[in-house]
Residue frames relative to the residue before (quaternion, step in Angstrom):
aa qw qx qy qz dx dy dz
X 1.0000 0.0000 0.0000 0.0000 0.00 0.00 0.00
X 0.4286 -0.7284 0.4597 0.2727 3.63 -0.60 1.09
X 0.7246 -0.4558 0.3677 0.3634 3.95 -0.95 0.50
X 0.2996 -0.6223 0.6810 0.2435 3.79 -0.70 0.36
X 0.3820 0.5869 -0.5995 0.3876 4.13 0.63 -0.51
X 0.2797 0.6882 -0.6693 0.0098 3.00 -1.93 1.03
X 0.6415 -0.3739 0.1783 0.6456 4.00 -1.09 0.76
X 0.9256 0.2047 -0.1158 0.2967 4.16 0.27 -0.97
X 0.4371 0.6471 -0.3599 0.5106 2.89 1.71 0.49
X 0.1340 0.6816 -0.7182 -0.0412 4.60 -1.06 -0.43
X 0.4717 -0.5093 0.6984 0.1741 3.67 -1.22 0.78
X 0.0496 0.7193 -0.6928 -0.0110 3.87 -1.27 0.96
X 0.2655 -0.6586 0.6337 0.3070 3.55 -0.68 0.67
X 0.7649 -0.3614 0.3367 0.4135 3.67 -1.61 0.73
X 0.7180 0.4645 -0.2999 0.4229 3.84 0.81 -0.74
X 0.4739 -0.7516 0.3454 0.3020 3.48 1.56 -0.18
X 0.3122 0.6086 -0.5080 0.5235 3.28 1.92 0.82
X 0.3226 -0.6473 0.6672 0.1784 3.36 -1.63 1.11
X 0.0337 0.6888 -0.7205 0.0725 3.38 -1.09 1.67
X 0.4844 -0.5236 0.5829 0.3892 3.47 -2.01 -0.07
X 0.6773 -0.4422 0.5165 0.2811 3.28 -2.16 0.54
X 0.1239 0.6446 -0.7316 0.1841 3.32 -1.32 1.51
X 0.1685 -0.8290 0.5306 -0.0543 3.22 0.62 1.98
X 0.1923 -0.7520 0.6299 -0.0286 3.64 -1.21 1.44
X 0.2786 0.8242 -0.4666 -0.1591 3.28 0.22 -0.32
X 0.6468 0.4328 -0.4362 0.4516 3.29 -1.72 0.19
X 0.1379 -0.8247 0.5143 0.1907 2.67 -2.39 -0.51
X 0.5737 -0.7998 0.1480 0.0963 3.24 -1.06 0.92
X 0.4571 -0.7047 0.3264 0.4335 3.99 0.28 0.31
X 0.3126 0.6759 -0.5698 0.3474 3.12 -0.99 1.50
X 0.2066 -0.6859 0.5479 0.4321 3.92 -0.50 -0.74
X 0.1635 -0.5986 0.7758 0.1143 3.61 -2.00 0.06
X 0.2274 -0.7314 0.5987 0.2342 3.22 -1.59 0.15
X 0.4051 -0.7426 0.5252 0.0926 3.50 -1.02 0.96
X 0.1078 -0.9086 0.4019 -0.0357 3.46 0.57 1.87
X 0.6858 0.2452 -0.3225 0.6046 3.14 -0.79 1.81
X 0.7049 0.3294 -0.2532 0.5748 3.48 1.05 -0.57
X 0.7445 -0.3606 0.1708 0.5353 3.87 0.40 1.04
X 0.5129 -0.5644 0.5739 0.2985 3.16 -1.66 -1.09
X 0.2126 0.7982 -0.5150 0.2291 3.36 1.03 0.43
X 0.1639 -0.7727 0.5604 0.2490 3.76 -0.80 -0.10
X 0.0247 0.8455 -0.5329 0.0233 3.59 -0.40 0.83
X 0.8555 -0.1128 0.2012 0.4636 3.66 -1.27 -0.36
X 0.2663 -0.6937 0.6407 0.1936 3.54 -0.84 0.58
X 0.1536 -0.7906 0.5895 -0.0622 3.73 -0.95 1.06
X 0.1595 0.7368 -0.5659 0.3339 3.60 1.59 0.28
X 0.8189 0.3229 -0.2411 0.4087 3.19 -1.59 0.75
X 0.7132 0.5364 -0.3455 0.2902 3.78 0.84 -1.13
X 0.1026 -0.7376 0.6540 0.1330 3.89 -0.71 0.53
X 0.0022 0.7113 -0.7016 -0.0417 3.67 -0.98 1.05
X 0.3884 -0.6088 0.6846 0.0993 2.92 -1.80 0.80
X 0.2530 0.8621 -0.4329 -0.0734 3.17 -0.92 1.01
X 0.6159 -0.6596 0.2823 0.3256 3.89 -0.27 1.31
X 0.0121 -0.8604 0.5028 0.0818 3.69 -0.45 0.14
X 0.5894 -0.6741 0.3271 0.3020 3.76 0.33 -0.85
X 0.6563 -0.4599 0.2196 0.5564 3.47 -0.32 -0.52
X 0.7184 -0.5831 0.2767 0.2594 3.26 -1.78 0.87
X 0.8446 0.1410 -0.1676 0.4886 3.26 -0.01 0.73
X 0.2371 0.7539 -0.3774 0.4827 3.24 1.75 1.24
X 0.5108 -0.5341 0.5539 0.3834 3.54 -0.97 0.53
X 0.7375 0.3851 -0.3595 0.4225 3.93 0.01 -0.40
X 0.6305 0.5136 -0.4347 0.3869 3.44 1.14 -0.74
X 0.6491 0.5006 -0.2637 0.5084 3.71 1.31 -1.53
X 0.5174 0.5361 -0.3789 0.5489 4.13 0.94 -0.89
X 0.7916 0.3545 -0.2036 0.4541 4.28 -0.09 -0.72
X 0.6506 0.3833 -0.4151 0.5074 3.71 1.21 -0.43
X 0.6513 0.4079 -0.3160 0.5564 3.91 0.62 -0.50
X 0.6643 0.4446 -0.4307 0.4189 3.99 0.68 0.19
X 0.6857 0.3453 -0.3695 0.5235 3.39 1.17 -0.74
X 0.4246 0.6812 -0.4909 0.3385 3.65 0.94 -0.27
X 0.6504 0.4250 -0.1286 0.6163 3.76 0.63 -1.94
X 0.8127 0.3201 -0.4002 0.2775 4.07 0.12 -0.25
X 0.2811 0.6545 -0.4353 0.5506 3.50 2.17 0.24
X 0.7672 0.4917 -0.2523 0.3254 3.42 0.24 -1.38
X 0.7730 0.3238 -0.1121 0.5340 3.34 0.61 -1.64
X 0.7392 0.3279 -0.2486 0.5332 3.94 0.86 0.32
X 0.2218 -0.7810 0.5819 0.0471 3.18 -0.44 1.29
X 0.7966 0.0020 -0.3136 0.5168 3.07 -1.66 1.76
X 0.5038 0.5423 -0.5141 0.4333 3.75 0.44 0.39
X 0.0429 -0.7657 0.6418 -0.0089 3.50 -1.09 0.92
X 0.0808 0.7858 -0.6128 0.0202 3.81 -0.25 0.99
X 0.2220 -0.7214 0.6559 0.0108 3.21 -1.53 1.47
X 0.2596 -0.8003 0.5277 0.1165 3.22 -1.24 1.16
X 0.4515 -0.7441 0.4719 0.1405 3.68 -1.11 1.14
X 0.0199 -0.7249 0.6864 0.0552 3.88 -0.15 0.02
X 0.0650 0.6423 -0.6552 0.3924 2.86 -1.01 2.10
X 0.8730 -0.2042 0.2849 0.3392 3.30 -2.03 0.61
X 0.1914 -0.6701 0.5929 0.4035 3.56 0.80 -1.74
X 0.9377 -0.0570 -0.2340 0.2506 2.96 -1.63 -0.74
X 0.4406 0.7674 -0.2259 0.4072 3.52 1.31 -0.79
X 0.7950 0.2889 -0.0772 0.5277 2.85 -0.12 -1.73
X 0.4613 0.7111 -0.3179 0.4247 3.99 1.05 -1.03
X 0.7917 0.3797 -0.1380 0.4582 3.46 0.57 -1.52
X 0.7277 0.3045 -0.2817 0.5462 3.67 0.85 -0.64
X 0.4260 0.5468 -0.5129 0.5064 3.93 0.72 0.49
X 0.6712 0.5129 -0.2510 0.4726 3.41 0.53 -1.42
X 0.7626 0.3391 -0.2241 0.5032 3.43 0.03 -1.31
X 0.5596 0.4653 -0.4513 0.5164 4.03 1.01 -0.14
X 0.2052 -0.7715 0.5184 0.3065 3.93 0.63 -1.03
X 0.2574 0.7859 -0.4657 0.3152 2.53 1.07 1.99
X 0.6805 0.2538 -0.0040 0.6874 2.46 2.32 -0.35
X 0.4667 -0.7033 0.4748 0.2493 3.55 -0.73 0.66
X 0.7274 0.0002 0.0915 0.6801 3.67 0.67 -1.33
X 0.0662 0.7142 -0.6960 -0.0349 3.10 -1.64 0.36
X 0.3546 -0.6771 0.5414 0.3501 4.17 -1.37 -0.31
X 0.0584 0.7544 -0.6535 0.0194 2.80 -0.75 0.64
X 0.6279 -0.5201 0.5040 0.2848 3.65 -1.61 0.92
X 0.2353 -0.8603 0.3211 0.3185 3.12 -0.89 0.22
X 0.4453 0.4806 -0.6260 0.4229 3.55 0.72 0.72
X 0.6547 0.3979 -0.5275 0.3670 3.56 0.38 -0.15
X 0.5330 0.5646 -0.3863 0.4979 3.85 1.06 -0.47
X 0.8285 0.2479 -0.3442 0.3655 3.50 0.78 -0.25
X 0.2408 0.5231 -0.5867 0.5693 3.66 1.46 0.47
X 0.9367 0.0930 -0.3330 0.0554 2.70 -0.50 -0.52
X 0.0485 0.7531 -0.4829 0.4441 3.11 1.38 0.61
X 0.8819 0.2230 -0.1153 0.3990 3.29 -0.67 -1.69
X 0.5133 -0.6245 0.4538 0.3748 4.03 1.27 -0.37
X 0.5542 0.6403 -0.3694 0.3826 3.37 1.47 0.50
X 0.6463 0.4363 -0.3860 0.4929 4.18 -0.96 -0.02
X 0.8257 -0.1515 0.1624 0.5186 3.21 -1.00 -1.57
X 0.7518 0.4696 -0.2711 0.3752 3.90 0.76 0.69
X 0.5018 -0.8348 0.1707 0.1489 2.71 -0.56 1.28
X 0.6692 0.3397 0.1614 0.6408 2.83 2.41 -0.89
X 0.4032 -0.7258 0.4149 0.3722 3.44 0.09 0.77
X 0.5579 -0.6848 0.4632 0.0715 3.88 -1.07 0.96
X 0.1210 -0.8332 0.5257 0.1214 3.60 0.13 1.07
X 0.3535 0.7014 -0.5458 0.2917 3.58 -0.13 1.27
X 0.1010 -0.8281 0.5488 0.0540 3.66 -1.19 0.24
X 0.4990 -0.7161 0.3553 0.3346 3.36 -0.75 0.57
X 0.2941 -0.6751 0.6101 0.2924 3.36 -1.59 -0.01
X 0.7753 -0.1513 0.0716 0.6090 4.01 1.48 -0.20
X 0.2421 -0.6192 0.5993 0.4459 3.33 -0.99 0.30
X 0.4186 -0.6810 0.5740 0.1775 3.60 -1.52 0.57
X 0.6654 -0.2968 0.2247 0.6470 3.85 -0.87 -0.55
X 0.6715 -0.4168 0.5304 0.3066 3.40 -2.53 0.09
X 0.2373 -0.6458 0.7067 0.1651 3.43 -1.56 0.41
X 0.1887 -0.7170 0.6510 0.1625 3.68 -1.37 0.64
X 0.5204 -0.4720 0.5989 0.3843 3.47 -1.10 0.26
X 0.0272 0.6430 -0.7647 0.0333 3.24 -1.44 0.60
X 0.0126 0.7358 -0.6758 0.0424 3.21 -0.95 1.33
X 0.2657 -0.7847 0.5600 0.0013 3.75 -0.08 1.63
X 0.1399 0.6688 -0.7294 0.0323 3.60 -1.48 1.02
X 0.5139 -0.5984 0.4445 0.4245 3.04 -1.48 -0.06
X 0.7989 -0.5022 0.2461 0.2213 3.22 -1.60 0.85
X 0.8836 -0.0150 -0.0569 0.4644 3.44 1.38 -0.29
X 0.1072 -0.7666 0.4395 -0.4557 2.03 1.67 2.23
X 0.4208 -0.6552 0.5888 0.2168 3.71 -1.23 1.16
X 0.4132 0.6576 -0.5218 0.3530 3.73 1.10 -0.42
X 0.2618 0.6116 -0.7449 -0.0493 3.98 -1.18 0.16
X 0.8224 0.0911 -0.1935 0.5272 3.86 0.66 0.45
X 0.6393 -0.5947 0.2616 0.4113 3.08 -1.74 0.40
X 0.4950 0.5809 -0.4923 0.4186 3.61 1.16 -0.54
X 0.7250 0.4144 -0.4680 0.2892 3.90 0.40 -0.02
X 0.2489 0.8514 -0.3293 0.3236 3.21 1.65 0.03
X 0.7247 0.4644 -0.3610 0.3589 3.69 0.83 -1.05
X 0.7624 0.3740 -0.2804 0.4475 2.99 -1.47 0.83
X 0.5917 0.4619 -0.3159 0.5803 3.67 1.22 0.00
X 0.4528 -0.6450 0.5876 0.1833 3.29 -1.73 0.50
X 0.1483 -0.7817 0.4985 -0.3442 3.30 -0.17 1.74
X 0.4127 -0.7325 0.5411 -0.0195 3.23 -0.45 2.31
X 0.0260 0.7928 -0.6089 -0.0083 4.32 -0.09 1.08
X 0.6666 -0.5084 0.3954 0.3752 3.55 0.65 0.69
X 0.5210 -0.6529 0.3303 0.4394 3.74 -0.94 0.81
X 0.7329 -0.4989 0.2986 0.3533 3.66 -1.64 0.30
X 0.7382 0.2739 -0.2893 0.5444 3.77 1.03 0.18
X 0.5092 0.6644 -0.3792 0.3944 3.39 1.02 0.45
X 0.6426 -0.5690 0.3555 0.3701 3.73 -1.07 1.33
X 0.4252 0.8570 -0.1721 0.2348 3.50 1.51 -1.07
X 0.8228 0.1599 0.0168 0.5451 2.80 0.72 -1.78
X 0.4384 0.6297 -0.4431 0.4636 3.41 1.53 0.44
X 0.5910 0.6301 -0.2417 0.4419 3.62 1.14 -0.91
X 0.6588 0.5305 -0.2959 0.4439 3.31 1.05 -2.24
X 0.6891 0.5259 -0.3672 0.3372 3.39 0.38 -1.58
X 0.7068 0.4651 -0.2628 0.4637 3.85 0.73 -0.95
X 0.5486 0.6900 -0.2828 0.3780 3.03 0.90 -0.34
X 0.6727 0.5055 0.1763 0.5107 3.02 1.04 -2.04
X 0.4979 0.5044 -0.2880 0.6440 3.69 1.93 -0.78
X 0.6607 0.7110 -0.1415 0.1947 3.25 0.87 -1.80
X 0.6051 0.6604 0.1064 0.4317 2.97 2.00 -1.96
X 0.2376 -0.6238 0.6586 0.3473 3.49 1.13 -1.74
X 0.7146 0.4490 -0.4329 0.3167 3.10 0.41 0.98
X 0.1822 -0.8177 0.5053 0.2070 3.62 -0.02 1.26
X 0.8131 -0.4510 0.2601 0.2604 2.83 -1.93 0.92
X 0.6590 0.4622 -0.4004 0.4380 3.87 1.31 -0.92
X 0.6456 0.6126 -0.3698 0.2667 3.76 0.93 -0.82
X 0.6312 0.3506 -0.3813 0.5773 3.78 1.49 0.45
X 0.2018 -0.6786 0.6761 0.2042 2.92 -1.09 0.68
X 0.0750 -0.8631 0.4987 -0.0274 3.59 -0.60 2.00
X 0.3296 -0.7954 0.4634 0.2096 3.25 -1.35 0.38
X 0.2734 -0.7444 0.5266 0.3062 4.20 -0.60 0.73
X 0.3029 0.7109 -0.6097 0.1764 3.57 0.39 0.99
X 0.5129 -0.6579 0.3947 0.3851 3.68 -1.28 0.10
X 0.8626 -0.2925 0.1432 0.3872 3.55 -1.09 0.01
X 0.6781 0.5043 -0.1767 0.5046 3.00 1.32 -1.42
X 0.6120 0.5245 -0.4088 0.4281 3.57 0.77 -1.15
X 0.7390 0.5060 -0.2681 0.3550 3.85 0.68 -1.64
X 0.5816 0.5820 -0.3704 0.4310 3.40 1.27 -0.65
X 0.6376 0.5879 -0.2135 0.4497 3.48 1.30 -1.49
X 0.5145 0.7075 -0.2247 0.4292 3.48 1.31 -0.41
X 0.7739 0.5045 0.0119 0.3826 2.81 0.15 -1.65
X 0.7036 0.4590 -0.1489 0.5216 3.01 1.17 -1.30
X 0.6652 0.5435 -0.1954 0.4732 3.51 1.65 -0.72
X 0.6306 -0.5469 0.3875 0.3913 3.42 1.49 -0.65
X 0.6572 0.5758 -0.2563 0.4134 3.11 1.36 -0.79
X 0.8457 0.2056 -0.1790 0.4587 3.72 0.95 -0.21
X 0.4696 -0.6850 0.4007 0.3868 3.80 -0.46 0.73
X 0.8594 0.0100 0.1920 0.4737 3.14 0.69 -1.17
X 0.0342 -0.7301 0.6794 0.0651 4.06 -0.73 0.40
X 0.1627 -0.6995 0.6593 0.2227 3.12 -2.05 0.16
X 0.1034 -0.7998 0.5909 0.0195 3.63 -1.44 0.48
X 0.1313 -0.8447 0.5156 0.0580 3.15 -0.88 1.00
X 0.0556 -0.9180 0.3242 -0.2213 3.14 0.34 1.70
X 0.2839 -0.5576 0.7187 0.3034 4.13 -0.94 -0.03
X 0.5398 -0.6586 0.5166 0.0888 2.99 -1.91 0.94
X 0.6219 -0.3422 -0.6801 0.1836 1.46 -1.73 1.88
X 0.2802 -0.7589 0.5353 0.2429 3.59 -1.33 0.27
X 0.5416 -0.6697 0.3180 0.3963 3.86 -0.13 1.28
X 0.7786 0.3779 -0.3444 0.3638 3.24 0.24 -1.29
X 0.6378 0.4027 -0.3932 0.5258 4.17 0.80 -0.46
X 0.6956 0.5257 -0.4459 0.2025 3.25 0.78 0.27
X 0.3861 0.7650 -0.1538 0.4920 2.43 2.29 -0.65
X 0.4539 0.7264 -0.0788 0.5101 3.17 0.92 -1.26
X 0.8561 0.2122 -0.0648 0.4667 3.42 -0.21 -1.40
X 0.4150 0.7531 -0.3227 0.3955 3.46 1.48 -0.38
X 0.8097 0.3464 0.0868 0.4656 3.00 0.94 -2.09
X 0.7537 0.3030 0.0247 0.5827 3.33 1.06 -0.86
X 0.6235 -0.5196 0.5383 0.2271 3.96 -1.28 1.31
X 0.3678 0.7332 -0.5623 0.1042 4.01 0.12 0.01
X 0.1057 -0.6301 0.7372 0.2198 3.95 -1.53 0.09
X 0.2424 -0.5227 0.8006 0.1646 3.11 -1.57 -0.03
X 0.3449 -0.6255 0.6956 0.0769 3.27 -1.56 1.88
X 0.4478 -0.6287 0.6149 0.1615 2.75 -1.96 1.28
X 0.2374 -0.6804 0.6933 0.0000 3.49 -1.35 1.46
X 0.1049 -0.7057 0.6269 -0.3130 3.73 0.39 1.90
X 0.8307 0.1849 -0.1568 0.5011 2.89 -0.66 -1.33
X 0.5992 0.6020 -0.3754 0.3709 4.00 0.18 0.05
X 0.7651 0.4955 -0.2646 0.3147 3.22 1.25 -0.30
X 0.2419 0.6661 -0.4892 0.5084 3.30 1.63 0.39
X 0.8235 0.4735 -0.1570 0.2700 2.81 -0.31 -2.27
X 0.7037 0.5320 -0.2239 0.4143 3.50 1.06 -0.70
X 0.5882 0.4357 -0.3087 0.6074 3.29 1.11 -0.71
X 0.5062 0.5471 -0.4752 0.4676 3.87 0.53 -0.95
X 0.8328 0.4119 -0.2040 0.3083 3.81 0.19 -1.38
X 0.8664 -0.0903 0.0342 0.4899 3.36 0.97 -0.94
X 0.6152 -0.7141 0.0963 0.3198 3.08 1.42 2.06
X 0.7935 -0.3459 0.0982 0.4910 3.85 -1.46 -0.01
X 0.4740 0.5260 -0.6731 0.2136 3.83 0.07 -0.06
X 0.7715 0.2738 -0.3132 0.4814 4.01 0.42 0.22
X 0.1624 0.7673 -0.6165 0.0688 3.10 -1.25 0.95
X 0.7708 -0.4801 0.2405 0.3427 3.32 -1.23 0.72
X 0.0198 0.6800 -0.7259 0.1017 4.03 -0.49 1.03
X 0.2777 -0.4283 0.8435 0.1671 3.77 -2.47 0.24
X 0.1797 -0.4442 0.8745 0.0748 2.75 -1.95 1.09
X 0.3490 -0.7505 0.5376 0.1607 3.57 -1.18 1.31
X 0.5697 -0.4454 0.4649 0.5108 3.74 -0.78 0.39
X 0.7088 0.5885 -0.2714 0.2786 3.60 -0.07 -1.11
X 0.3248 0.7483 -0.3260 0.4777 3.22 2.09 -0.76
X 0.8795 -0.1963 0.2360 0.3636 3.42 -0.06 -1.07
X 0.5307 -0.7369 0.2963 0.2958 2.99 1.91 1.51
X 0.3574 0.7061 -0.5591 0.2473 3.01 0.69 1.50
X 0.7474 -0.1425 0.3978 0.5127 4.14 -1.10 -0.51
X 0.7290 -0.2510 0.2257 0.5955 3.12 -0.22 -1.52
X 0.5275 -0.4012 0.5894 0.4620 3.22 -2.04 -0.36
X 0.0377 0.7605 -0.6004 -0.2444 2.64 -2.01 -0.72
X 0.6227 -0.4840 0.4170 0.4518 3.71 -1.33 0.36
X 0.1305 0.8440 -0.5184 -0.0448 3.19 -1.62 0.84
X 0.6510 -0.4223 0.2953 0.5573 3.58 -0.09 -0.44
X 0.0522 -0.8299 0.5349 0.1498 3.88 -0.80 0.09
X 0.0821 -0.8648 0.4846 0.1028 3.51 -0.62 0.50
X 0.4341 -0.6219 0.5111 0.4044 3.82 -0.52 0.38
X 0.4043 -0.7218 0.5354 0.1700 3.16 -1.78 0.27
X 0.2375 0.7195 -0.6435 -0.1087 4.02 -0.32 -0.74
X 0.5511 -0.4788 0.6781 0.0850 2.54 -2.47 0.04
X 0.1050 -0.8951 0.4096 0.1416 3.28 -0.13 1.26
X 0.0654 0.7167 -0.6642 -0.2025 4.12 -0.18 -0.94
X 0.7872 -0.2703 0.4765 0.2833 3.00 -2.44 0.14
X 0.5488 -0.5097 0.6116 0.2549 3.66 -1.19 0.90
X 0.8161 0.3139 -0.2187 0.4331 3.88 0.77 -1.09
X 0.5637 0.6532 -0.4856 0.1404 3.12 1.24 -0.34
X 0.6564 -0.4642 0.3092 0.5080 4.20 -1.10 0.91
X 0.6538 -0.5825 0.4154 0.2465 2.96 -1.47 0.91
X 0.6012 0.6582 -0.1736 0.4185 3.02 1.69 -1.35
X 0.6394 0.4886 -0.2234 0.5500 3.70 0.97 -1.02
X 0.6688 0.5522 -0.3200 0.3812 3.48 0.55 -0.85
X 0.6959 0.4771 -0.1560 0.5135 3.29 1.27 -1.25
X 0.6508 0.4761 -0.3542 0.4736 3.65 1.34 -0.53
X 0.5656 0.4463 -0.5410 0.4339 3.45 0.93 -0.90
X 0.9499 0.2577 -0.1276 0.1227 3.50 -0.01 -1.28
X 0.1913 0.5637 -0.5858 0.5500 2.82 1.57 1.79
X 0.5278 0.6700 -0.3861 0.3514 3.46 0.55 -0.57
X 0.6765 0.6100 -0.1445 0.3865 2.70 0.49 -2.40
X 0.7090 0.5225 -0.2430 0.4066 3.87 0.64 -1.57
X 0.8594 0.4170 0.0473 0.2920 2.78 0.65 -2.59
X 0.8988 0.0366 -0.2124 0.3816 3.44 1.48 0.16
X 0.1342 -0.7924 0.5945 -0.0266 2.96 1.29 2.11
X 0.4523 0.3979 -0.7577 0.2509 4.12 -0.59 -0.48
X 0.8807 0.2304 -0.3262 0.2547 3.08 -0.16 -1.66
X 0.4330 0.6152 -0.5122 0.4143 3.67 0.40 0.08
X 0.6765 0.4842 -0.3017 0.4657 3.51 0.77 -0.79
X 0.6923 0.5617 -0.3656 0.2674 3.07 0.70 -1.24
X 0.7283 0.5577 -0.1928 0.3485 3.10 1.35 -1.26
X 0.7576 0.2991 -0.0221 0.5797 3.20 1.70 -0.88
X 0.1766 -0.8491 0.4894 0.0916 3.91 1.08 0.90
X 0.7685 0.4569 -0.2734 0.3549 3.01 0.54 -1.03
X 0.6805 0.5827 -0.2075 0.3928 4.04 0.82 -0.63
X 0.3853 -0.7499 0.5160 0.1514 3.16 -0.63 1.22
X 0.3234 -0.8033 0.4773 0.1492 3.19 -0.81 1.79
X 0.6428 -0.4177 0.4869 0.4186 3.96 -1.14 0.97
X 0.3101 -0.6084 0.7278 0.0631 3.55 -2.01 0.81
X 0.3850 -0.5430 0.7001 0.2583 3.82 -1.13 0.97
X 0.7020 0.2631 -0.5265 0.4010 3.75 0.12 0.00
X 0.8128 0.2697 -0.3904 0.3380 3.75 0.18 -0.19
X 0.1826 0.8682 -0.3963 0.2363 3.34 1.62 0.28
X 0.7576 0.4373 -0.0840 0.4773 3.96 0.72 -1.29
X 0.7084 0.3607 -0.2489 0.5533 3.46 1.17 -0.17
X 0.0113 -0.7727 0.5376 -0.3374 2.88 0.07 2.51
X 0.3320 0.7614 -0.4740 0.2923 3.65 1.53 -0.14
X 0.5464 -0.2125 -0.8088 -0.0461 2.03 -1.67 1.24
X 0.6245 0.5017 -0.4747 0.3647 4.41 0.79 0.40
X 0.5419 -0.7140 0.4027 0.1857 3.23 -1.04 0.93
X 0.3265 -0.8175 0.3859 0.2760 3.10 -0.53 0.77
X 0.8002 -0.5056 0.2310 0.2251 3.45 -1.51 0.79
X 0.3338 -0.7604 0.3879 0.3998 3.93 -0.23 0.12
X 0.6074 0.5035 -0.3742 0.4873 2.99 1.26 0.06
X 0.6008 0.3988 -0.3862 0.5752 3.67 0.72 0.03
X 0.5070 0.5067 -0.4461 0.5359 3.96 0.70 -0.81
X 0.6023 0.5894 -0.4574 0.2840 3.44 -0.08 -0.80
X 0.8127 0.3748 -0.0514 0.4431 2.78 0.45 -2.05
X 0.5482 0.4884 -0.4918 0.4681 3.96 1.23 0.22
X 0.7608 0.3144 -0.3741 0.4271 3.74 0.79 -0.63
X 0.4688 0.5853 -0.5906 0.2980 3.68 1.02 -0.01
X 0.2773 0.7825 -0.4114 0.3762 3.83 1.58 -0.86
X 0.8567 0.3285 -0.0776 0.3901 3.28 -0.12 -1.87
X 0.7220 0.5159 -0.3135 0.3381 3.83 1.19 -0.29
């Protein structure tokens, strides 16, 4: 299997050492114990190395995937899982389905483009889920005494759409379609989160979007340091569903979010975890016993991030969900 390494990409094992790809996959017959998570004895996973995609630096998926592979080093013995900072959901979904990657997050209207071979793909994506995890909200960040109070005021400004393989700028563009505002009348930029934030704050950019779970560090950061609102996307949420059906529905980012003035109404989207159609049945089912069975430490590592729900866990439509995660939803019920 060729390297996942690229000019803007670096593999991080859970400890946040930068190592190279020594893909294992699957798993092998034996038992392990899952410390803190009972005493059960299950599959043995010794040997396995997963890769797993996250998103941009200072992104809720990037900080959500370094404290999961961190806790799945721990609670899985001989497993070693390296995380990828990347575009996200995009780029996430064609790694995965390349098996350049094992897992990755991906939004889910971009998880379902690409499903069907529609948006930024050309071909439907052979991938499946292991859970859906927490919501993302649009965040559409200006400065505080900015004339902007919608996107239709947007034209003609310089205006941060999230990087070119990122769920982000799949959203922005619909968004912005959504509005009356064609794609030439911004003049956008394919920087990452951090760069657009770094902008903005500098003068250099009118306006960025992000599509993000709550709170997201680096806009909080951001808001810390810098006057900023976030425009309400109300009236957008008809029109969006109308165009490209229920993966969006109406969510509030609260003021308190990020000690702004006010909240406001915005778009929500759902989230999942994808993996590899091949990945072992066994691994699939360990990550996402993990994933369920030892949020403390996940929390512990990441306070801020809303941890995934075994009730909304199985409703991954339109991708199916692994047998190795199925497993472990109907063991639940026995």
């Amino acid at each position: 299997m060729p390297s996942p390494l690229s000019p803007r990409g670096s593999l991080r094992a859970g400890s946040r050492q930068a190592v190279s790809r020594r893909a294992v996959l699957g798993a092998a017959a034996g038992a392990v114990l899952l410390p803190g998570c009972g005493t059960q004895e299950w599959a043995e996973l010794g040997g396995t190395e997963l890769v797993l995609a996250t998103g941009n630096p200072g992104g809720v998926f990037d900080a959500y995937g370094g404290a999961l592979a961190r806790v799945l080093e721990q609670r899985l013995d001989g497993v070693r899982v390296l995380t990828r900072a990347t575009d996200a959901s995009v780029e996430n979904l064609r790694l995965v389905s390349a098996g350049d990657a094992d897992l990755g997050f991906s939004l889910g209207d971009t998880a379902a483009d690409a499903s069907r071979g529609d948006g930024a793909f050309d071909a439907p994506v052979d991938v499946v889920a292991l859970t859906r995890t927490y919501d993302s909200f649009v965040h559409v960040v200006v400065p505080a005494a900015s004339p902007v109070r919608a996107l239709g005021d947007l034209r003609g400004r310089r205006v941060g759409l999230g990087g070119p393989a990122s769920g982000t700028r799949v959203v922005a563009q619909r968004l912005l379609a959504a509005a009356g505002v064609p794609a030439d009348a911004v003049t956008p930029t394919d920087a990452s989160l951090r760069d657009d934030a770094e902008a903005l704050a500098a003068g250099g950019l009118d306006a960025f979007f992000f599509v993000s779970g709550l709170p997201n560090a680096t806009i909080d950061d951001l808001a810390a340091g810098t006057p900023v609102r976030l425009l309400s996307l109300r009236d957008l949420v008809v029109p969006m569903v109308t165009a490209h059906g229920p993966e969006y529905v109406a969510g509030p980012i609260p003021a308190s979010t990020y000690d702004l003035a006010d909240g406001v109404d915005t778009l929500s989207v759902k989230n999942y975890l994808v993996a590899r159609r091949d990945l072992g049945d066994d691994a699939a089912y360990a990550v996402t016993r993990v994933l369920f069975e030892a949020q403390d430490a996940v929390q512990r590592l990441a306070p801020e991030i809303r941890q995934p729900t075994v009730a909304a866990g199985i409703f991954t439509n339109p991708l199916a969900l692994h047998p190795g995660a199925l497993r472990y939803f109907r063991g639940l019920r026995d």
